[in-house]
Every structure is written in structure tokens, then in C-alpha cells.
Backbone as a chain_set.jsonl record, in Angstrom:
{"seq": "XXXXXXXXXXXXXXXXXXXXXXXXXXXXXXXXXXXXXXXXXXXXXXXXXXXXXXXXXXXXXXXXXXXXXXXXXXXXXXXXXXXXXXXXXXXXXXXXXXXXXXXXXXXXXXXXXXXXXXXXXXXXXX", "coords": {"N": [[11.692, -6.804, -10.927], [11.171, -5.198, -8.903], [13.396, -5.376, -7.444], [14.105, -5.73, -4.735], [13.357, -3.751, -2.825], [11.471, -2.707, -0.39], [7.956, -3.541, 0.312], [5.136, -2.107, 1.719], [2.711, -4.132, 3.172], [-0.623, -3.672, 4.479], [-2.955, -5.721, 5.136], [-6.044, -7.256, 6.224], [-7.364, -9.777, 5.469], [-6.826, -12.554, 5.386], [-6.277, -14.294, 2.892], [-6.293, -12.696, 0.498], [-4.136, -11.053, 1.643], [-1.9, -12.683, 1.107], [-2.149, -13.666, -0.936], [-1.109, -11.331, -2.46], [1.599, -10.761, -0.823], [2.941, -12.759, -2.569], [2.849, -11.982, -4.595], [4.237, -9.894, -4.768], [7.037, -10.79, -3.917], [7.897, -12.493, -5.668], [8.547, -10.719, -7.696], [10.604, -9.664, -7.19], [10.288, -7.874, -4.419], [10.663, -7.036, -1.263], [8.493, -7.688, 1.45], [7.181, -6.156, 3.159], [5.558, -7.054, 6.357], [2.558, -8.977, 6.098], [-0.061, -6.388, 7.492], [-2.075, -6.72, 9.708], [-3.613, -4.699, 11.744], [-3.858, -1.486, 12.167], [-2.233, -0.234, 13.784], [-0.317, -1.97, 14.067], [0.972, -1.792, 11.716], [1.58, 1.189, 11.809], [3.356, 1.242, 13.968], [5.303, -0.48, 12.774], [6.201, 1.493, 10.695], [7.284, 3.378, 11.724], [10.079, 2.284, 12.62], [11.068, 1.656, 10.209], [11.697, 1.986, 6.504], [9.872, 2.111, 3.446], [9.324, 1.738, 0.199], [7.023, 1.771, -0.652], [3.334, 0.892, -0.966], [1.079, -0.974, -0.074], [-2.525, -0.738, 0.426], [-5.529, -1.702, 2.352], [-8.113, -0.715, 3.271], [-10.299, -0.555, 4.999], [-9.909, -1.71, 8.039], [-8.776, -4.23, 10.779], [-8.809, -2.623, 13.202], [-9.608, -0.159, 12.716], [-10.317, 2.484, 10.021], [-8.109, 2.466, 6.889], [-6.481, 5.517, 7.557], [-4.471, 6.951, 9.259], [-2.209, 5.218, 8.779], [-2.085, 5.757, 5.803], [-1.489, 9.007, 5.823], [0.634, 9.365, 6.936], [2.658, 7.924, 5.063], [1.785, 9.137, 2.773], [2.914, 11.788, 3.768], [5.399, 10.883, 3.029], [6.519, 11.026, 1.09], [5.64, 8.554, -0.011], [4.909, 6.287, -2.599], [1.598, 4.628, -2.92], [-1.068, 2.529, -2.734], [-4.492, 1.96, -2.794], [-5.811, -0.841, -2.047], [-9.055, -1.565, -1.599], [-12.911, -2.815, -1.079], [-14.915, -0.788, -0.284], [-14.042, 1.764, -0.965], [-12.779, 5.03, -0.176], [-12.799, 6.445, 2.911], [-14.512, 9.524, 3.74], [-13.032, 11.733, 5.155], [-9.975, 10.83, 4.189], [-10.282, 11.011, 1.777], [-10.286, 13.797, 0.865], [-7.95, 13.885, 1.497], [-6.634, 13.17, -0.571], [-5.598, 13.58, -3.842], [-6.651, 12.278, -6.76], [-6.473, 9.815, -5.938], [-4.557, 5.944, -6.141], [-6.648, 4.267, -6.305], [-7.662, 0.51, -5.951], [-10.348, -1.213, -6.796], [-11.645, -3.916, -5.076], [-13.33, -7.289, -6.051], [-9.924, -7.903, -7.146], [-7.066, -9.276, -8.752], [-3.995, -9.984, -7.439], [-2.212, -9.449, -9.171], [-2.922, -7.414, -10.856], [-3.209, -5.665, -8.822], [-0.351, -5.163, -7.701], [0.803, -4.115, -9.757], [-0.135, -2.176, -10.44], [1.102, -0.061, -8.775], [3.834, -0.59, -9.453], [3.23, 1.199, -11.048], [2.612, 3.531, -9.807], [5.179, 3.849, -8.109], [6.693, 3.967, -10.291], [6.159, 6.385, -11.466], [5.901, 8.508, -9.573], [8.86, 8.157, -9.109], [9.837, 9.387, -11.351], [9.162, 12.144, -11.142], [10.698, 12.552, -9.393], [12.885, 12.859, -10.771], [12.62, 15.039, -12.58]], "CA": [[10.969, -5.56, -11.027], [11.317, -4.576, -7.487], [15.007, -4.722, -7.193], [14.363, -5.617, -2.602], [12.273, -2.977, -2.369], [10.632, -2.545, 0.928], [7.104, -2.977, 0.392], [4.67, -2.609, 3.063], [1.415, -4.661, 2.775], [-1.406, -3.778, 4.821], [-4.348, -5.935, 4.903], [-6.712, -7.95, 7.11], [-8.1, -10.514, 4.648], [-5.493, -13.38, 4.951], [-5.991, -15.223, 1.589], [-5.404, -11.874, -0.136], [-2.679, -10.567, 2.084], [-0.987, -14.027, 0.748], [-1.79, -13.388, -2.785], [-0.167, -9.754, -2.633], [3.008, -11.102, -0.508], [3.305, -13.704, -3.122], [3.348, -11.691, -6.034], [5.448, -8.751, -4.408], [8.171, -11.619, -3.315], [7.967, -13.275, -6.67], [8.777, -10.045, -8.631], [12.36, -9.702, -6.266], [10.111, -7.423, -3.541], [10.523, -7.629, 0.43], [7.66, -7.971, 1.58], [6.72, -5.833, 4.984], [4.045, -7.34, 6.816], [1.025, -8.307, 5.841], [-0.258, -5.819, 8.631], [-4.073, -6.781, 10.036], [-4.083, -4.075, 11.95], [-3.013, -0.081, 11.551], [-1.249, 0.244, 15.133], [1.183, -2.799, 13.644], [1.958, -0.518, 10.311], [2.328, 2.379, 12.527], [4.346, 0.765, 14.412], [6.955, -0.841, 11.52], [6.779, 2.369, 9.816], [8.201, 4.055, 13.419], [11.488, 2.251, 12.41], [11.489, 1.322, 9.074], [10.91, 2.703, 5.606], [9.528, 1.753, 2.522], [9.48, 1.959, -1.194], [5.709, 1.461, -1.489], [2.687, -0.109, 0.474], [-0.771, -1.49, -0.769], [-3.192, -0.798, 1.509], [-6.588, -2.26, 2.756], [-8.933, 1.041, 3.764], [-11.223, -0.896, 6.424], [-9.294, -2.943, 8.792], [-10.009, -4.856, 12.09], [-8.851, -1.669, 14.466], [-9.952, 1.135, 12.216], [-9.676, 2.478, 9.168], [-6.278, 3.431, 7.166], [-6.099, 6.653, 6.958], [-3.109, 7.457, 9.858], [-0.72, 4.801, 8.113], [-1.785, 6.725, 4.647], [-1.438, 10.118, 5.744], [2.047, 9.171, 7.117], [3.359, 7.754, 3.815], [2.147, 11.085, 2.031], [3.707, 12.817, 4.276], [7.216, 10.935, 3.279], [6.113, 11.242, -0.61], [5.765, 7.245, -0.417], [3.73, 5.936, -3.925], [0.779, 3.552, -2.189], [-2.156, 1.943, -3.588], [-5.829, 1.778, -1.821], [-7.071, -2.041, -2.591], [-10.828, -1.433, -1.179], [-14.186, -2.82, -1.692], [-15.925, 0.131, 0.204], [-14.021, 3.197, -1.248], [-11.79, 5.938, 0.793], [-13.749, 7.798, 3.919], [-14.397, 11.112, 3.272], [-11.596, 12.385, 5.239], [-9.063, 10.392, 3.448], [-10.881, 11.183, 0.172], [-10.182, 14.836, 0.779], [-6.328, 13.984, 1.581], [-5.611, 12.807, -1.944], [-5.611, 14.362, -5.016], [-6.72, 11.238, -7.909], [-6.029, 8.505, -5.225], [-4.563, 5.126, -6.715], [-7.442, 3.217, -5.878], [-8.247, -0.274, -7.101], [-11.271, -2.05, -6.284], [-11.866, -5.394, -4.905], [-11.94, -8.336, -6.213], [-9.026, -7.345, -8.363], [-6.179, -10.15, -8.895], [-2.994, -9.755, -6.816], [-1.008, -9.294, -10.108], [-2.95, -6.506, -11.283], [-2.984, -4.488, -7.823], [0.767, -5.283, -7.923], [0.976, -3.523, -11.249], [-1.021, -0.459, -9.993], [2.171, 0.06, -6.849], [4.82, -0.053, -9.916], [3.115, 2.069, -12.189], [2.44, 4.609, -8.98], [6.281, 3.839, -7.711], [7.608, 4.581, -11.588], [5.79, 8.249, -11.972], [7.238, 9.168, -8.277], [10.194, 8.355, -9.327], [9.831, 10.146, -13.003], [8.694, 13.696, -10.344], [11.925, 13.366, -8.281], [14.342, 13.042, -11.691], [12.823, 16.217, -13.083]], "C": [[11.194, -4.678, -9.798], [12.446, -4.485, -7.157], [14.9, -5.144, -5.16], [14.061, -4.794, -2.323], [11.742, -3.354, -1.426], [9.024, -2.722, 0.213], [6.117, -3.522, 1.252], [3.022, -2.964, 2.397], [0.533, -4.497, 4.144], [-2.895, -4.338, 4.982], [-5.055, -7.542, 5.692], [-7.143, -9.221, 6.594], [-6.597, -11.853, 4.626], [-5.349, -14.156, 3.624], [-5.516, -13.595, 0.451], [-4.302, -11.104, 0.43], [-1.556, -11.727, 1.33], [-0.681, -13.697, -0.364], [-0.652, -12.213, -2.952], [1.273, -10.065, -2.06], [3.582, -11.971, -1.252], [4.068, -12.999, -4.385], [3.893, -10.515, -6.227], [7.061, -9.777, -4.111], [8.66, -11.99, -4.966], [8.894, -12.4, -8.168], [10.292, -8.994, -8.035], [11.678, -8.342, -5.128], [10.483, -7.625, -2.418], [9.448, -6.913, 1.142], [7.675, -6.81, 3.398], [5.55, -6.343, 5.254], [3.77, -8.927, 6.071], [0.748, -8.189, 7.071], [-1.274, -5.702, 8.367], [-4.534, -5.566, 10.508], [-3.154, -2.47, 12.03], [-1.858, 0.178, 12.439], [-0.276, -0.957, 14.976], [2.039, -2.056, 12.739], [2.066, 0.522, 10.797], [3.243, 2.271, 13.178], [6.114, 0.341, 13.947], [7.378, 0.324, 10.973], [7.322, 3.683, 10.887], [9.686, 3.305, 12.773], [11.847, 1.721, 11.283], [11.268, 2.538, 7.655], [10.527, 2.077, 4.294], [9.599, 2.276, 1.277], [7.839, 2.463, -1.593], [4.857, 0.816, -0.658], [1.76, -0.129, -0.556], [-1.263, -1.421, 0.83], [-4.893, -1.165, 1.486], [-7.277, -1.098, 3.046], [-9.441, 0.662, 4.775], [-10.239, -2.107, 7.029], [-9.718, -3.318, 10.102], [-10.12, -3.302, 13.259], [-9.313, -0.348, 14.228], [-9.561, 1.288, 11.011], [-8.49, 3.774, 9.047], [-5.859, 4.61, 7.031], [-5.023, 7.498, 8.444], [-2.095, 7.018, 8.972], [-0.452, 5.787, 6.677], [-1.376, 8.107, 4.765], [0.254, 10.355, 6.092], [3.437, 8.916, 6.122], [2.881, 8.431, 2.906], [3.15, 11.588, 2.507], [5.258, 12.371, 4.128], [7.245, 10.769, 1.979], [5.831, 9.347, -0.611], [4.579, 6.854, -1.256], [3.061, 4.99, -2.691], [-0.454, 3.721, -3.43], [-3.605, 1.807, -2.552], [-6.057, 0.94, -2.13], [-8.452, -1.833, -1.741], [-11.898, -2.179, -1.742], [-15.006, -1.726, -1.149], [-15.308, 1.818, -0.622], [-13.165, 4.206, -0.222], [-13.245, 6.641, 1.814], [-13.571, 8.802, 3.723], [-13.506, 11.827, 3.49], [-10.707, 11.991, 4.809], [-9.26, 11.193, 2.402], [-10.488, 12.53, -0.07], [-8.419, 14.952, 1.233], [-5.711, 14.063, -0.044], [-6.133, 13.123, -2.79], [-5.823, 12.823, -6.185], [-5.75, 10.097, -7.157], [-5.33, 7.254, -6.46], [-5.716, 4.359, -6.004], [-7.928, 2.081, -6.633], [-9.015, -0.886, -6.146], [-11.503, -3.376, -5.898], [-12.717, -6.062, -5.458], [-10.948, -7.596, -7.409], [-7.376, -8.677, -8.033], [-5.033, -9.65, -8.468], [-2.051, -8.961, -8.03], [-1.348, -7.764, -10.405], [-2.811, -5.492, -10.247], [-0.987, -4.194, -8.13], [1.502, -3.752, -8.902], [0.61, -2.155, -11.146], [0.427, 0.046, -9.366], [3.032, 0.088, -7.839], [4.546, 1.125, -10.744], [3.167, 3.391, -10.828], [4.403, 5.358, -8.488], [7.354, 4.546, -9.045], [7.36, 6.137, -11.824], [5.976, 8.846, -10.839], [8.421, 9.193, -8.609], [10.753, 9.481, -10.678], [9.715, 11.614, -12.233], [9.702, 13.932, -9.753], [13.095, 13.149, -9.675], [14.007, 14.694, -12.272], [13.353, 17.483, -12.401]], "O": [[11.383, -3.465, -9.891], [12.742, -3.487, -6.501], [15.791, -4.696, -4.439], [14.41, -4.616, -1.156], [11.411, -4.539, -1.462], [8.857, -1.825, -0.613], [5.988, -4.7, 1.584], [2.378, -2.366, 1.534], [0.945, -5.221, 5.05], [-3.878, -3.597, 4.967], [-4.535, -8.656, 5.629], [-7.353, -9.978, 7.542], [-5.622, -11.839, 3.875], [-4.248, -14.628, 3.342], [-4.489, -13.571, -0.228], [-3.546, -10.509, -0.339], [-0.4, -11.38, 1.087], [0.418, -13.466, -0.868], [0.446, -12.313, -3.501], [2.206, -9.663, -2.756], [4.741, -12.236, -0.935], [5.151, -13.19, -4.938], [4.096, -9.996, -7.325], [8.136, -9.179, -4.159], [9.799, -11.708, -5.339], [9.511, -12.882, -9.118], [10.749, -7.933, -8.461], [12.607, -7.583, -4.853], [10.8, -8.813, -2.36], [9.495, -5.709, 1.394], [8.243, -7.044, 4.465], [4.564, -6.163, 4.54], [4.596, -9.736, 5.65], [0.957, -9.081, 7.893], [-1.766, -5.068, 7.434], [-5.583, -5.111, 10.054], [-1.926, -2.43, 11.948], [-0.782, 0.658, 12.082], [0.644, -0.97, 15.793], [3.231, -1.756, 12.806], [2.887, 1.175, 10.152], [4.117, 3.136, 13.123], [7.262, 0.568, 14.331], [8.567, 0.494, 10.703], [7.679, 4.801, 10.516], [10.464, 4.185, 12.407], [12.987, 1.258, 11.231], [10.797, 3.668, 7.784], [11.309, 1.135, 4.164], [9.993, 3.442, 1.241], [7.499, 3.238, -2.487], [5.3, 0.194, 0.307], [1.687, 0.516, -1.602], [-0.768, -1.791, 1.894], [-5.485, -0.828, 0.461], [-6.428, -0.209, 2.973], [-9.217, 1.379, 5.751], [-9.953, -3.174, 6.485], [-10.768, -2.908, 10.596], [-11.108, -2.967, 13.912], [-9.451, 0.503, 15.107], [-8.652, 0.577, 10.583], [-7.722, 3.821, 8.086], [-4.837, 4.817, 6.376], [-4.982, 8.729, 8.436], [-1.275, 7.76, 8.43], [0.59, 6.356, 6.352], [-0.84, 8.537, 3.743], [0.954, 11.263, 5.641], [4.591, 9.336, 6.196], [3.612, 8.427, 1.916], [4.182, 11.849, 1.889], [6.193, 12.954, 4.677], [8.287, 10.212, 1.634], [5.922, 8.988, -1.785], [3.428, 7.0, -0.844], [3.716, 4.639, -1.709], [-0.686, 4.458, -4.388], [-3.379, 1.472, -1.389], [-6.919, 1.175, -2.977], [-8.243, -2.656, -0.85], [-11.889, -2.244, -2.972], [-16.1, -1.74, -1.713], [-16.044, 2.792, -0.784], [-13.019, 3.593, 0.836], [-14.308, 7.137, 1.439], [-12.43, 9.199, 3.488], [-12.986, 12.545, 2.636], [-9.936, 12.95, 4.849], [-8.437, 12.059, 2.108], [-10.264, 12.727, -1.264], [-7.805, 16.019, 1.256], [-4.778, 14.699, -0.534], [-7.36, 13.037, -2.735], [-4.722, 12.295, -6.336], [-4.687, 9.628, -7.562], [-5.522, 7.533, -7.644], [-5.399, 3.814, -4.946], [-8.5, 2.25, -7.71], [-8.668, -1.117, -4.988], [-11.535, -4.068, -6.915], [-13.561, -5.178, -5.604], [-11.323, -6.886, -8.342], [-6.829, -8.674, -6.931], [-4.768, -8.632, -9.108], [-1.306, -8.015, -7.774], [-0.477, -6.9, -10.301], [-2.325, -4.418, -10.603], [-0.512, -3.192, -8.664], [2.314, -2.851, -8.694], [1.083, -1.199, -11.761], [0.678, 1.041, -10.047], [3.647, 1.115, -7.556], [5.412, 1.923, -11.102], [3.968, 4.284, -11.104], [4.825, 6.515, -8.484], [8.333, 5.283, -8.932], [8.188, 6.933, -12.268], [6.302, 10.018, -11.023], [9.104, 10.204, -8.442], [11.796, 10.124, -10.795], [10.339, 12.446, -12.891], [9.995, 15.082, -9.429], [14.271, 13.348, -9.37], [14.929, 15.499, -12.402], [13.482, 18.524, -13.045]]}, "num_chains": 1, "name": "protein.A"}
């Protein structure tokens, strides 16, 4: 499904950072990360780039809304996994966020990040 796709995983929670690197690896992804904290994914995404990220919203150093505003700003599809919801200033970045709620099963977040990654891609063929 992923073809070695870059995708960057952000998230503090190590049993679901696992799940999500499992079932991004599993579906021929490469896996960036899983990044605990934002000044690591600011950091990777200083010299790398990506296809796609899932991201965590509250993490240990703050929440994500630099790494997200960064991968807008390079059109990159992403996903919000959350149990709290976007902060207001995020919330007012994005236009019908992908957001999926926690608990939500690795497979189905997964599934959110191609469907987001397929209708980016469907906006840059027209």
C-alpha cells in the first residue's frame, strides 16, 4: 500500500507508537520515528521529508502544532490521533482536520493517512 513511503509517526504513548509503526511497516511503509517529543520531529523534518505523518496533539514537550503547521506548509496529508481534540490555534489552522479519536485501532488510523494521502494526490493530478 505504501510503496517505502516516508511516514513520520509522532507520538508519546509507546504501546501505540508500536502499534502504528507496526502497521505502517507491515503495509511496505518506512516508518520515521516514533517521535515523543516535537523538537525530535522538527528536527527529522529539518533534513528529511515525508509522504505522510500521524500525529499525537499533546506530547511530553508541548503540543503539535509547529510540526503540523510545517507539514501544511509543504502540502503533506497528516492525521491528528488525539484523545483531547486540536487547541484552538491549531483548530483555526485547518480547514475539516483529519482527526481520529483515541482509542481507535492502529489499522484504522492507518487507513485514515491513506485515504488523506490518496485525495492529495487526486488535487495534484487535476
Amino acid at each position: 500500500m505504501f510503496q517505502a513511503k516516508a511516514i513520520l509517526i509522532v507520538e508519546d504513548e509507546p504501546f501505540v507508537a508500536l502499534e502504528l509503526s507496526d502497521a505502517i511497516t507491515s503495509l511496505g511503509g518506512i516508518v520515521m520515528g516514533p517521535y515523543p517529543l516535537v523538537s525530535e520531529a522538527l528536527a527529522m523534518l529539518e533534513i528529511s521529508v515525508v509522504a505522510g505523518a500521524i500525529l499525537d496533539v499533546q506530547l511530553q514537550d508541548r503540543d503539535i502544532t509547529p510540526v503540523a503547521l510545517h507539514l501544511a506548509g509543504s502540502k503533506t496529508p497528516l492525521v491528528f490521533h488525539t484523545g483531547t481534540g486540536l487547541p484552538p490555534d491549531l483548530a483555526q489552522q485547518f480547514f475539516e482536520p483529519a482527526l481520529v479519536m483515541k482509542p481507535m485501532p492502529a489499522g484504522a488510523v492507518v487507513k485514515r493517512l491513506w485515504d488523506e494521502m490518496q485525495k492529495a494526490s487526486s488535487y495534484t493530478r487535476d
